[in-house]
Structures are given as C-alpha cells and as structure tokens.
N, CA, C and O atoms as a GROMACS GRO file, in nm:
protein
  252
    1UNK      N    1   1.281   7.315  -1.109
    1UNK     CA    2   1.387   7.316  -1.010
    1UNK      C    3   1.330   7.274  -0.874
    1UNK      O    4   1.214   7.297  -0.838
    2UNK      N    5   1.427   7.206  -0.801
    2UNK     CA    6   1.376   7.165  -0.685
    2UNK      C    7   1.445   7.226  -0.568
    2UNK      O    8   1.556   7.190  -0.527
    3UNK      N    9   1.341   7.363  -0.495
    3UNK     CA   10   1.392   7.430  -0.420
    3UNK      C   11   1.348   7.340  -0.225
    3UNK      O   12   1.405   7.349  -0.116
    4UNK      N   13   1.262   7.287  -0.259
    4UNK     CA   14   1.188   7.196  -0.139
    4UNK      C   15   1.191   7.029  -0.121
    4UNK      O   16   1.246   6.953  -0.200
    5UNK      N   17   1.120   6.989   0.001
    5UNK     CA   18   1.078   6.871  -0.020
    5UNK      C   19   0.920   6.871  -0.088
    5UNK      O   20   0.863   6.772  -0.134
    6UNK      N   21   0.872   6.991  -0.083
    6UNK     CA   22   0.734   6.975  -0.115
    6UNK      C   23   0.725   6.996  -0.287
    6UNK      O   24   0.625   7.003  -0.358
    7UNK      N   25   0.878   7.003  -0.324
    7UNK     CA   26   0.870   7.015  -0.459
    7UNK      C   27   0.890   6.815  -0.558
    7UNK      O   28   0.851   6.780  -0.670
    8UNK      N   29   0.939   6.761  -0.484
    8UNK     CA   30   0.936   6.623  -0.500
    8UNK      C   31   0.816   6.545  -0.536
    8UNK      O   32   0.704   6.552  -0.487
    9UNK      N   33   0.869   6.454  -0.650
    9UNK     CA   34   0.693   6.390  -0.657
    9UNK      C   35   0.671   6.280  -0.565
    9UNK      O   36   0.558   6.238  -0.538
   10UNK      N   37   0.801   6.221  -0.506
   10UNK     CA   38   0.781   6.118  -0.404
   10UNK      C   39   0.703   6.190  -0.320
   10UNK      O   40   0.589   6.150  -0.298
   11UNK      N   41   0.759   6.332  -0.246
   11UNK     CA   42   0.646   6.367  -0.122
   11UNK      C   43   0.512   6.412  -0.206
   11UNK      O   44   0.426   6.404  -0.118
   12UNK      N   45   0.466   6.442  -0.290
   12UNK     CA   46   0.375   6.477  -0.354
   12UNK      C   47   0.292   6.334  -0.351
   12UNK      O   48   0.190   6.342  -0.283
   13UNK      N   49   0.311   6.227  -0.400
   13UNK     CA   50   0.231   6.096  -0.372
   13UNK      C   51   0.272   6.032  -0.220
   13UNK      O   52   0.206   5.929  -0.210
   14UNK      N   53   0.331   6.046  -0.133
   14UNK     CA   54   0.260   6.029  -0.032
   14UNK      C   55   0.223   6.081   0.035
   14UNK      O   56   0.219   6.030   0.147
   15UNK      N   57   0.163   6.228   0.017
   15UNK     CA   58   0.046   6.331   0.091
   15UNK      C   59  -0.038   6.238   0.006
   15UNK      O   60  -0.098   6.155   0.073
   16UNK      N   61  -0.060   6.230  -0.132
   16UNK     CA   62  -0.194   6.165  -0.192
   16UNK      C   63  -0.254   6.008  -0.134
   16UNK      O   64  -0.364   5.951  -0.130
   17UNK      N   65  -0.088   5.971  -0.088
   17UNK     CA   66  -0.134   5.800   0.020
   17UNK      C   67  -0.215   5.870   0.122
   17UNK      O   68  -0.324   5.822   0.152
   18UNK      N   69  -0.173   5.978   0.179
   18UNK     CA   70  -0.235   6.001   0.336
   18UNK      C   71  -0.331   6.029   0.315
   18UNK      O   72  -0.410   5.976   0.393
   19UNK      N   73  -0.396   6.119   0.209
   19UNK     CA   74  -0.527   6.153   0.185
   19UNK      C   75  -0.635   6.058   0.166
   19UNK      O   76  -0.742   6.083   0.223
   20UNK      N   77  -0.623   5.943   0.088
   20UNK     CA   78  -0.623   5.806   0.053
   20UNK      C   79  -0.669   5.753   0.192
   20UNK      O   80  -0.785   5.724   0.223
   21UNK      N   81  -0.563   5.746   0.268
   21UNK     CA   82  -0.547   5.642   0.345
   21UNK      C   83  -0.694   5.690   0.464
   21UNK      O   84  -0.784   5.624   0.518
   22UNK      N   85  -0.647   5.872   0.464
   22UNK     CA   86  -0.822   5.898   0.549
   22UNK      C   87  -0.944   5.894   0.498
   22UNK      O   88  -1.037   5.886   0.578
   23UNK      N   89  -0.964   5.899   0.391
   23UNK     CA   90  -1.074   5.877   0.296
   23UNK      C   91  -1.129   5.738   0.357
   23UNK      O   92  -1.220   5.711   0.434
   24UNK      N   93  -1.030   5.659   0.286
   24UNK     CA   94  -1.060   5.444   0.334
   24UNK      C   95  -1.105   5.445   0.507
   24UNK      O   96  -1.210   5.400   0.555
   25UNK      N   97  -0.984   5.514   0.584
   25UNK     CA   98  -1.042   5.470   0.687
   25UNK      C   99  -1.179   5.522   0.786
   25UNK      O  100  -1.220   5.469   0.890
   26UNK      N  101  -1.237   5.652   0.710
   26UNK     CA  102  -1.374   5.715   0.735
   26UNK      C  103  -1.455   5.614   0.742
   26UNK      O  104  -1.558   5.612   0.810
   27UNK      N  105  -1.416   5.533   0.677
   27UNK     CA  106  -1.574   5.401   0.606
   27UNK      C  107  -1.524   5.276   0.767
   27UNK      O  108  -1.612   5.215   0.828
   28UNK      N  109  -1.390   5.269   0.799
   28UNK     CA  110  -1.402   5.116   0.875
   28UNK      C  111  -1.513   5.164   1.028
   28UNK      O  112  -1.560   5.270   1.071
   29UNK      N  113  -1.515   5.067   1.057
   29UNK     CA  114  -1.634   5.060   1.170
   29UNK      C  115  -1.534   5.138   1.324
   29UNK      O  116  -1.419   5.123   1.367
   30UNK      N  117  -1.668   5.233   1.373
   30UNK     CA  118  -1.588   5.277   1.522
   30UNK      C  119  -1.460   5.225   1.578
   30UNK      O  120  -1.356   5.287   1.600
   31UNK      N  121  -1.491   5.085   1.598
   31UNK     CA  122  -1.400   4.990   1.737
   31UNK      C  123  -1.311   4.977   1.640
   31UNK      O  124  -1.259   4.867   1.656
   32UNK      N  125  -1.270   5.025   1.556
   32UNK     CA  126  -1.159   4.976   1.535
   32UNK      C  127  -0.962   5.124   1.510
   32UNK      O  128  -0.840   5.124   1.496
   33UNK      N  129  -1.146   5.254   1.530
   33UNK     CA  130  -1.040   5.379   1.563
   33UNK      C  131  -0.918   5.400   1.642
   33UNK      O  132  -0.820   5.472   1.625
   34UNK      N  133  -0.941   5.342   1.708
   34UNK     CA  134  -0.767   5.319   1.801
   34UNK      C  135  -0.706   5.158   1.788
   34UNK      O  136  -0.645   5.087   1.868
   35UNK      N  137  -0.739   5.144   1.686
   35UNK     CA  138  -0.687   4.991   1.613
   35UNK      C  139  -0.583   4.989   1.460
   35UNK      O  140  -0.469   5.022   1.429
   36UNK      N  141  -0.683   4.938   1.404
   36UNK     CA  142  -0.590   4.956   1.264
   36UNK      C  143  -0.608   5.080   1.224
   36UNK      O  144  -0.511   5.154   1.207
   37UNK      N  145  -0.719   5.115   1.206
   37UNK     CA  146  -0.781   5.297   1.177
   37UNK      C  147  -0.600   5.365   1.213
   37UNK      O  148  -0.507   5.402   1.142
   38UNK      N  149  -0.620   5.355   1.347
   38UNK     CA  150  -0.500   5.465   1.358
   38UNK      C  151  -0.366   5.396   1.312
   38UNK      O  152  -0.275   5.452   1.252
   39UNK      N  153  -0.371   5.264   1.353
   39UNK     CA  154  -0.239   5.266   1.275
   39UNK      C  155  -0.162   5.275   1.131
   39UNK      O  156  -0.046   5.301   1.098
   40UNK      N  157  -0.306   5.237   1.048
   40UNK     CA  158  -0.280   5.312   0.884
   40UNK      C  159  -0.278   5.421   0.909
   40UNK      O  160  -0.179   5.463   0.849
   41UNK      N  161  -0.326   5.506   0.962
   41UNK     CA  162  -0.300   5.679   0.957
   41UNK      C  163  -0.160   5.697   0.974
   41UNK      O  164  -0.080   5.719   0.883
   42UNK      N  165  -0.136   5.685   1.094
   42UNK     CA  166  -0.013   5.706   1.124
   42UNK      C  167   0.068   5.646   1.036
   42UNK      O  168   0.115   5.717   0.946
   43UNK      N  169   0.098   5.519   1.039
   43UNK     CA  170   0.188   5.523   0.931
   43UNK      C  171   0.188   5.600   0.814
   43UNK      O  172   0.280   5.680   0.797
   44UNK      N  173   0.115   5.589   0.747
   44UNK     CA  174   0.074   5.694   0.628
   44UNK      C  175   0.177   5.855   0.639
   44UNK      O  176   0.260   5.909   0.566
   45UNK      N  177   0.133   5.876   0.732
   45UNK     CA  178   0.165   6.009   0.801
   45UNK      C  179   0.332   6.041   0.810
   45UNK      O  180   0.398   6.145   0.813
   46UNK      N  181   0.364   5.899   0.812
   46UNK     CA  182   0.534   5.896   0.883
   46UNK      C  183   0.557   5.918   0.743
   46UNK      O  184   0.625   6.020   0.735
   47UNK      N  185   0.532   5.870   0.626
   47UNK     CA  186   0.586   5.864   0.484
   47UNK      C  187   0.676   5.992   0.468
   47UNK      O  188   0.797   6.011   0.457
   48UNK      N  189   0.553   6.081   0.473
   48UNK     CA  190   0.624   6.250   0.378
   48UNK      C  191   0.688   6.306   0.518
   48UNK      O  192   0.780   6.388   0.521
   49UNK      N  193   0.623   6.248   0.636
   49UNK     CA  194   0.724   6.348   0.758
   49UNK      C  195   0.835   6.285   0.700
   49UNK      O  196   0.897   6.353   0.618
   50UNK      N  197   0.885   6.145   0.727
   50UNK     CA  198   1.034   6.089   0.685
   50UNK      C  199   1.116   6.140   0.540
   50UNK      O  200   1.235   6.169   0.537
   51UNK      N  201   1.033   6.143   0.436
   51UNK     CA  202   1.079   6.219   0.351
   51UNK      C  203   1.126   6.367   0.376
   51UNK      O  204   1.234   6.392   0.323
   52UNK      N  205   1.067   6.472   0.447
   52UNK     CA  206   1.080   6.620   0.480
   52UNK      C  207   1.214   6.583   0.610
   52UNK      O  208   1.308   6.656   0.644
   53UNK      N  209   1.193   6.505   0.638
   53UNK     CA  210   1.341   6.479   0.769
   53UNK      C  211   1.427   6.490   0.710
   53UNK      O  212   1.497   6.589   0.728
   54UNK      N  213   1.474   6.360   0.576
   54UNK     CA  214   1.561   6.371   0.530
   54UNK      C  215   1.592   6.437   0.453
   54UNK      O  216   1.714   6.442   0.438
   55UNK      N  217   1.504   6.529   0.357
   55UNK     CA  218   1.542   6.651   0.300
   55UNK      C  219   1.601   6.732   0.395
   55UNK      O  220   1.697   6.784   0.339
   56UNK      N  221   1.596   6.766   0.498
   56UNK     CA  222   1.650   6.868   0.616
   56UNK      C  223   1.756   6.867   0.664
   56UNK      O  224   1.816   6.967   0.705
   57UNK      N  225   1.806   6.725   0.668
   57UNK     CA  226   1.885   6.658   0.690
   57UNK      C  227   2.007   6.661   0.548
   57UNK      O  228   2.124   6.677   0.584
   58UNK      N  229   1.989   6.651   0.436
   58UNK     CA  230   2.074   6.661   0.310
   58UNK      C  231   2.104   6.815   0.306
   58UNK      O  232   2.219   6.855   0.288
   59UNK      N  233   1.986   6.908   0.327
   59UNK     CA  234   2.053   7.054   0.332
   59UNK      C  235   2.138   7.066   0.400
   59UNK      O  236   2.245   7.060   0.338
   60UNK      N  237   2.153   7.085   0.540
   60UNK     CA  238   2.265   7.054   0.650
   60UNK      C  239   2.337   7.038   0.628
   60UNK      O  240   2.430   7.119   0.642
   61UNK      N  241   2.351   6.902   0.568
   61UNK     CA  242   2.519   6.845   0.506
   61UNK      C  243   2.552   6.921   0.408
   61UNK      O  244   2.672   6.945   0.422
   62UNK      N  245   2.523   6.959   0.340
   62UNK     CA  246   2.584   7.045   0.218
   62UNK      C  247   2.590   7.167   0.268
   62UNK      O  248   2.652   7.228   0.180
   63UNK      N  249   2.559   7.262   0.374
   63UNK     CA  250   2.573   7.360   0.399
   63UNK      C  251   2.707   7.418   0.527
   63UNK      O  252   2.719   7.538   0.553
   0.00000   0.00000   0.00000
C-alpha cells in the first residue's frame, strides 16, 4: 500500500540518481564545484523534491 511519496519506486530511484549523481561528482576536478558539479547535484536533487511536491499537492486535492 502506498501510504507516502517515500513509498513510490519512482521516488525510491531518484534518491538512488542523487546518490549516484554525488558519488560521480566526488571524482570531477575542484574548478569545476560551482560549475557542472553543482549543477548535476542540484538538479538531481529537484527530481524526488518535485516528486514529494506533487504528492502533497494530490493529497490536498482529494482532501
């Protein structure tokens, strides 16, 4: 039963992108930490927040 968003396998694989995604970017070189570094993070990051929005967002309406 799906009482959450954290019960979803969509948000379940993209916490595993984000994890992923900091793993990869540990290895790129310094100068590039406030470059692409952060902007794969972040994006990454927006995935399951945007997913947990709109779960929050579907409760609401039905309530």
């Amino acid at each position: 039963m799906i009482n959450s968003y954290q019960d979803l396998e969509v948000w379940k694989k993209a916490m595993e992108l984000v994890m992923d995604i900091y793993k990869i970017t540990q290895t790129f070189p310094k100068e590039e930490l406030y470059g692409l570094t952060n902007q794969l993070r972040r994006a990454s990051v927006s995935v399951p927040a945007n997913i947990a929005e709109g779960w929050g967002r579907g409760i609401t309406k039905n309530h």
